[in-house]
Structure formats: C-alpha cells, structure tokens
VOPAGU-2260 file (C-alpha; in pm, 1 decimal, decimal comma):
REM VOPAGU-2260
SITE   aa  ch    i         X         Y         Z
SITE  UNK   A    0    7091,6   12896,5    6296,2
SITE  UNK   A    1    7282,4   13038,2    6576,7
SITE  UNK   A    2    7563,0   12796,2    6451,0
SITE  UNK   A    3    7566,5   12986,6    6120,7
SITE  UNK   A    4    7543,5   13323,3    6287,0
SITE  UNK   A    5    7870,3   13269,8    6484,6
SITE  UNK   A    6    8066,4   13123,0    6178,0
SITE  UNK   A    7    7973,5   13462,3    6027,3
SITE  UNK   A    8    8084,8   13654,3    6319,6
SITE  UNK   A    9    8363,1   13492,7    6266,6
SITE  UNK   A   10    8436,3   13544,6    5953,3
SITE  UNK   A   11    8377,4   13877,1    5986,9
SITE  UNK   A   12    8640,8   13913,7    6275,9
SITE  UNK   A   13    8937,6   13744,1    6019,5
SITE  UNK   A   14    8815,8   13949,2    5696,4
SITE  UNK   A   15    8845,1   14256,4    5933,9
SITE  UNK   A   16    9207,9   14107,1    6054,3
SITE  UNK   A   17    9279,8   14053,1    5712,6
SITE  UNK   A   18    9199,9   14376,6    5602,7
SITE  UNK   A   19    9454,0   14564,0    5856,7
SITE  UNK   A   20    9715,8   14350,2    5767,4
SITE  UNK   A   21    9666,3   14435,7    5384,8
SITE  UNK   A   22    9613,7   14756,9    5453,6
SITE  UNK   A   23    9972,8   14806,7    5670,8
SITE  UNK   A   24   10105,1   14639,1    5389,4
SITE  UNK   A   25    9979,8   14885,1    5148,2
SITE  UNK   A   26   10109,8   15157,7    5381,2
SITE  UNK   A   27   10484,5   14998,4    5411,0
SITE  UNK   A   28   10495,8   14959,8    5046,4
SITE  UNK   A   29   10403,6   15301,3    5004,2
SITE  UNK   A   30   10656,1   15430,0    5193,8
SITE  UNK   A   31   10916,9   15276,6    5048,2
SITE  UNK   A   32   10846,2   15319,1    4662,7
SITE  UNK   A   33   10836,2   15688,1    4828,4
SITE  UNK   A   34   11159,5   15643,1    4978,3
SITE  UNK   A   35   11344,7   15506,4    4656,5
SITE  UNK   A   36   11165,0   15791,8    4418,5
SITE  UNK   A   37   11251,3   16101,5    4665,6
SITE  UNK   A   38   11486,9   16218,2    4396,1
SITE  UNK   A   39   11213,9   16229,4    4162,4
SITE  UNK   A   40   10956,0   16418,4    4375,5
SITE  UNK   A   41   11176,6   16630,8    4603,6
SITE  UNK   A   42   11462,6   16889,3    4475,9
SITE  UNK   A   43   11682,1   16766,6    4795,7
SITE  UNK   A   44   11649,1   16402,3    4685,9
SITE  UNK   A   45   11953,3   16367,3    4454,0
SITE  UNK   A   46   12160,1   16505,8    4737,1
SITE  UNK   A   47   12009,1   16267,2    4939,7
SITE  UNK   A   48   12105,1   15935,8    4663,8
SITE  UNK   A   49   12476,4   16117,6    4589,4
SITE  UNK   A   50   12548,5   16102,8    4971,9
SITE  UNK   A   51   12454,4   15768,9    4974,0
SITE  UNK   A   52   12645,7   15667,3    4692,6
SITE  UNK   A   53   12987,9   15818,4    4835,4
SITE  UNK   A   54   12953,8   15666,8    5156,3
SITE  UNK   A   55   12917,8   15277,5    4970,6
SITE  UNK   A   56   13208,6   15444,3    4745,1
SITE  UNK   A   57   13423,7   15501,7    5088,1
SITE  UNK   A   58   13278,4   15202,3    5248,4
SITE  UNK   A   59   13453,9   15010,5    4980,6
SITE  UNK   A   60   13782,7   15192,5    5018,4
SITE  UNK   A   61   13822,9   15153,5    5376,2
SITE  UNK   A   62   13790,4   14747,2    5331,4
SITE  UNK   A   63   14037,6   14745,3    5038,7
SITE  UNK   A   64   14268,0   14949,5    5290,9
SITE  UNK   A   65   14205,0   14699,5    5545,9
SITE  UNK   A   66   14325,0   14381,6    5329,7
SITE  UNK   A   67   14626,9   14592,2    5217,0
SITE  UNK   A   68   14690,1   14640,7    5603,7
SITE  UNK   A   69   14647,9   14303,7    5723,7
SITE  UNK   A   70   14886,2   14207,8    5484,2
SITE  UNK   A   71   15115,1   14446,7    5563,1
SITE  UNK   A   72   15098,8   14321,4    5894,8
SITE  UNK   A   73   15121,2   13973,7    5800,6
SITE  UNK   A   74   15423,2   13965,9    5600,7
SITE  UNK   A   75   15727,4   13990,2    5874,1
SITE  UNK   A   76   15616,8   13703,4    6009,9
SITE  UNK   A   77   15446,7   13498,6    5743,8
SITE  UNK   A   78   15713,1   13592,3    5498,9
SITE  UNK   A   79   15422,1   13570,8    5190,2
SITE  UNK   A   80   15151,0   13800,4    5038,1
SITE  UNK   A   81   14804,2   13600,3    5036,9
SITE  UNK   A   82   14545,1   13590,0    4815,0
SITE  UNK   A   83   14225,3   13647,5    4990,4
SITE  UNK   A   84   13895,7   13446,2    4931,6
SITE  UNK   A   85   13686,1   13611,5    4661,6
SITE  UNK   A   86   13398,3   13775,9    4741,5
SITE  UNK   A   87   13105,5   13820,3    4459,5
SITE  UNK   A   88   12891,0   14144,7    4559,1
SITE  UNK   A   89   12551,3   14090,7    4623,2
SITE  UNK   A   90   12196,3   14309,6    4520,3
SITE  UNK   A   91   12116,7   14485,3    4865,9
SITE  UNK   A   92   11762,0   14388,1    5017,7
SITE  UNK   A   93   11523,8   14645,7    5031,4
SITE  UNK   A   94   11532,7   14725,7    5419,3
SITE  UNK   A   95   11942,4   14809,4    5337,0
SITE  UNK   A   96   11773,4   15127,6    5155,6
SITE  UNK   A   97   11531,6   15199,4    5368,2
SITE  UNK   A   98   11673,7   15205,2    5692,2
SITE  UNK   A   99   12065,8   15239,6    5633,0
SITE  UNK   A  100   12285,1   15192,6    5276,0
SITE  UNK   A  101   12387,3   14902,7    5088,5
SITE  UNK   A  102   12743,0   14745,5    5197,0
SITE  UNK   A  103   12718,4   14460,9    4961,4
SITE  UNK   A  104   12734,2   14676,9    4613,2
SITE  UNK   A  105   13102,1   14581,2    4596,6
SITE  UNK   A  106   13299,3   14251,1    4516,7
SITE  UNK   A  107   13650,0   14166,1    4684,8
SITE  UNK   A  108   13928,1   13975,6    4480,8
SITE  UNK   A  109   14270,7   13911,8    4436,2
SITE  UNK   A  110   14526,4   13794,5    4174,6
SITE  UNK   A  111   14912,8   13670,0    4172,2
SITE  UNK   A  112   15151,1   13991,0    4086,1
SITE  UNK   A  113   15401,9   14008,4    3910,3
SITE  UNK   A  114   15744,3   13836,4    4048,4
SITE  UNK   A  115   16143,8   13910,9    3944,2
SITE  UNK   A  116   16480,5   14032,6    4063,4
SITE  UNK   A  117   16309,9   14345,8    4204,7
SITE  UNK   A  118   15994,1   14139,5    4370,5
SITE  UNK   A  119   15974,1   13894,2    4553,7
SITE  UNK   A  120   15592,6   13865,1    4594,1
SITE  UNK   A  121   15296,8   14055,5    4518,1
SITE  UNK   A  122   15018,6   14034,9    4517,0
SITE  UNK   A  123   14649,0   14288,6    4345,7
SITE  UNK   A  124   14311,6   14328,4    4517,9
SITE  UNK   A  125   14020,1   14447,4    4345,3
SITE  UNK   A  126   13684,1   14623,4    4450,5
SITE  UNK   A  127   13488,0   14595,8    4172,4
SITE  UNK   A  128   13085,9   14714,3    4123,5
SITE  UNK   A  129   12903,3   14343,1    4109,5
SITE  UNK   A  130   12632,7   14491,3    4211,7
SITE  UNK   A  131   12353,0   14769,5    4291,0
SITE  UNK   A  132   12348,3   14859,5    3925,2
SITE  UNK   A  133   12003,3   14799,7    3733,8
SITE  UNK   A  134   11700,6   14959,5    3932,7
SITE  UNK   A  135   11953,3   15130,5    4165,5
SITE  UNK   A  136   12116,1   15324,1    3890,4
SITE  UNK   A  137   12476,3   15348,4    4041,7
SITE  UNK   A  138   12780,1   15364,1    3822,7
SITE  UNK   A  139   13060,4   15292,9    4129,8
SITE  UNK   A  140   13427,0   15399,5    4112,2
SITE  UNK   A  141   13673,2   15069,5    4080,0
SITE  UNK   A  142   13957,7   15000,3    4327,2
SITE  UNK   A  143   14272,8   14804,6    4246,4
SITE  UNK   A  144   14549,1   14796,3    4483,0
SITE  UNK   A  145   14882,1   14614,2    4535,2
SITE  UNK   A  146   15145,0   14481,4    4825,9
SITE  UNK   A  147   15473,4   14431,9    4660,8
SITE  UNK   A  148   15746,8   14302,2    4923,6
SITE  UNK   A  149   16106,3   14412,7    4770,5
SITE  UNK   A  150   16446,5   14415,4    4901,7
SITE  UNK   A  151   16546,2   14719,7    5119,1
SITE  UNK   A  152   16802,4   14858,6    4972,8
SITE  UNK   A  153   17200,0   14750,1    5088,5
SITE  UNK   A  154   17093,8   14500,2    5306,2
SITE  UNK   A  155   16961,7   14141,4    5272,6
SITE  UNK   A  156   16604,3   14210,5    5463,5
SITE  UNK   A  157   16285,1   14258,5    5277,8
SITE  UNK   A  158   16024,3   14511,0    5286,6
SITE  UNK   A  159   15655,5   14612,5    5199,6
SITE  UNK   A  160   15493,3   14894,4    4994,3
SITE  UNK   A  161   15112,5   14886,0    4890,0
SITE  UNK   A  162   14913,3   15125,7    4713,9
SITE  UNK   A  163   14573,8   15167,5    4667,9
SITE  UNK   A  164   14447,1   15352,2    4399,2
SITE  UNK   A  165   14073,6   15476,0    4274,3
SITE  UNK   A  166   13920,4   15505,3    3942,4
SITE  UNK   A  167   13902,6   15909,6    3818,2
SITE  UNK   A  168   13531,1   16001,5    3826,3
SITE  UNK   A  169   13364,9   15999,8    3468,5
SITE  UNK   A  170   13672,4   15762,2    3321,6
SITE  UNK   A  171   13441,2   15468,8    3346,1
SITE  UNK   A  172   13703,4   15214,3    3314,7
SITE  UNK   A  173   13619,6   14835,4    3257,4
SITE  UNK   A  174   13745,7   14573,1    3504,5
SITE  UNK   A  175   13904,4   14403,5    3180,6
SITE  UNK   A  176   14134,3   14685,4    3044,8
SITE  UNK   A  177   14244,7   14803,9    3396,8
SITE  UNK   A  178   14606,9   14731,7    3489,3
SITE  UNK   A  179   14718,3   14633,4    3817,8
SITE  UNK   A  180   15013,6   14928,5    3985,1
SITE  UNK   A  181   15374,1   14930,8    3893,0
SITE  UNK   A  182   15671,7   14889,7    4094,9
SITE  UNK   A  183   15968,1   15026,4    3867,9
SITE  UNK   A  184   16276,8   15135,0    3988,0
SITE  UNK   A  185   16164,4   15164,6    4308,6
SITE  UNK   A  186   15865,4   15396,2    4247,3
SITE  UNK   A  187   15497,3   15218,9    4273,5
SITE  UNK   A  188   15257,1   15395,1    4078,0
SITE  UNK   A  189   14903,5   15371,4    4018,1
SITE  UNK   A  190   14743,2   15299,9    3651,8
SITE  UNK   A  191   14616,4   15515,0    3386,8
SITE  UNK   A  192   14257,3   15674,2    3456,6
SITE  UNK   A  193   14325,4   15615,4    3824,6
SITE  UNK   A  194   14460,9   15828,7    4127,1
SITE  UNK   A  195   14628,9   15692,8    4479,0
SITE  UNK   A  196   14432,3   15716,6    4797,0
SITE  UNK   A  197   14657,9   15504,1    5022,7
SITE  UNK   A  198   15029,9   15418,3    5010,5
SITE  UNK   A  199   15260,8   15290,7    5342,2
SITE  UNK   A  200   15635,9   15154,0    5295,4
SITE  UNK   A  201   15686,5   14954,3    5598,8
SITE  UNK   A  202   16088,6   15040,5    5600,5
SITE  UNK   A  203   15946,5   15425,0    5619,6
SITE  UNK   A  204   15712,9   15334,0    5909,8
SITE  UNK   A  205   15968,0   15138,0    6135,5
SITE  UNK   A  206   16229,6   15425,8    6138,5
C-alpha cells in the first residue's frame, strides 16, 4: 500500500514536470507564430518584414562585392579569374527569424566569361534567391556581376574592371533570361532590367 502510494506521488511529480514543459512549449510556439504574423495583426508590422527583407537584399550585395574584391586582389599575382565553389541557398531555421534575419536566402555561383582579343579572362558571379520563398513570401532582387582582366591600353600589362549590378525592383527577371555584363569597346555595362551598384578599374585605383 504505501508502495503504491509513493509510485503515485511519483507520478504525480513527472505529470506535473511534464505539464510545465508542455506548457513553455505552448508559450514559445506562441510567440513565434506571433512573431512571423506581426504584419498581419499590427499596422507597423510590414515595416518591420520590408526592413528585414532589405537588409538580406544588402547582405547579399556586400558578399557578391566581396568575391569581386578578392578577385580583384588576386589577379596581379595569380594572373587568373577563379571560379568560386557554388553555394546552393538554404531555408533559414526558425530561431534566424526570431532572434536576427536569415543570411542563407541567397545562393553564390559562378560561370566562365566570355574570352577574345579584348579579354583575356573573365569571369560572372551570381546571387540568386534559392531560398526563403514559400511561407516566407519574399520575392529577392538578383545579382550578377563580372571581373574582366583586359589589356591597359599602349602597354603590354593587364588590368581589372568588375561590375556588379542589381535587378530593377518590380522587373522580376528569371535567372534563365538574365545576361551576364558587357565589356565593349572598353565600356562594361550592366544588363537590361538591371542597374550598377559597384564598379573599380584597378589601372584607375593604382594611379
């Protein structure tokens, strides 16, 4: 009898530890689907998701910058423009909403450029949206930039010019029908439905 009356006491003790778990549980959950809805339920909330969104937009930029750079730095001493390892974006965990922003919304790759008597080498990177689409609901702005290494002109060394150009807002362009910059003539030039954010000529910087 008494051995029955302390297997209920304790039973009672890990149905009441139980219950706080569950019930934290409850609370976290509830907090979050609260988080992710705020634009629903309060009029500051879509401020709240667009500020979000631009920062993962600018988070994106500033990595595409720093691949252009590193090449940039590279090539004097390398004397080649190198693909870089893809990278496939990757859905965000919940705690990346939460408690900062996603940095994984965006793939990384690269492609061969174009090569003949005005190029050398090139080489295009990419930031495209792989992820953070579905449930998330963002539509992100593409990337596409270029490092072309051309010969300065009158003398027999070589340079490097890179771009980096965004996709216009609202011109929703497909990673399929958008075309990598141009180097004619000695201009570079971003692609239709896009605009430059970044461009560096290494001849310019070393004067």
């Amino acid at each position: 009898m008494i051995q029955n009356f302390q297997d209920l006491q304790d039973f009672d003790q890990q149905f009441l530890s139980n219950q706080k778990v569950g019930n934290l549980f409850v609370i976290f959950f509830a907090f979050c689907i609260s988080f992710l809805c705020v634009g629903c339920q309060n009029p500051d909330g879509g401020n709240k998701e667009a500020k979000q969104r631009e920062r993962i937009i600018l988070q994106a930029e500033e990595n595409l910058k720093r691949i252009l750079q590193e090449q940039e730095t590279n090539f004097p001493k390398e004397k080649i423009i190198s693909l870089i390892v893809n990278k496939v974006g990757q859905e965000p965990s919940l705690t990346d909403w939460v408690f900062g922003y996603p940095t994984t919304c965006y793939g990384y790759y690269s492609s061969p450029g174009d090569i003949n008597n005005n190029v050398v080498d090139s080489v295009y990177y990419y930031a495209f949206q792989d992820a953070c689409k579905g449930q998330w609901g963002f539509r992100l702005e593409l990337y596409v930039g270029a490092v072309f290494a051309v010969p300065i002109p009158g003398s027999k060394q070589l340079k490097t010019i890179s771009i980096l150009c965004k996709e216009n807002q609202f011109a929703y362009v497909s990673r399929k029908n958008l075309s990598p910059p141009k180097y004619k003539n000695g201009l570079l030039s971003c692609p239709p439905k896009t605009h430059q954010v970044y461009f560096h000529d290494s001849s310019s910087s070393a004067k």
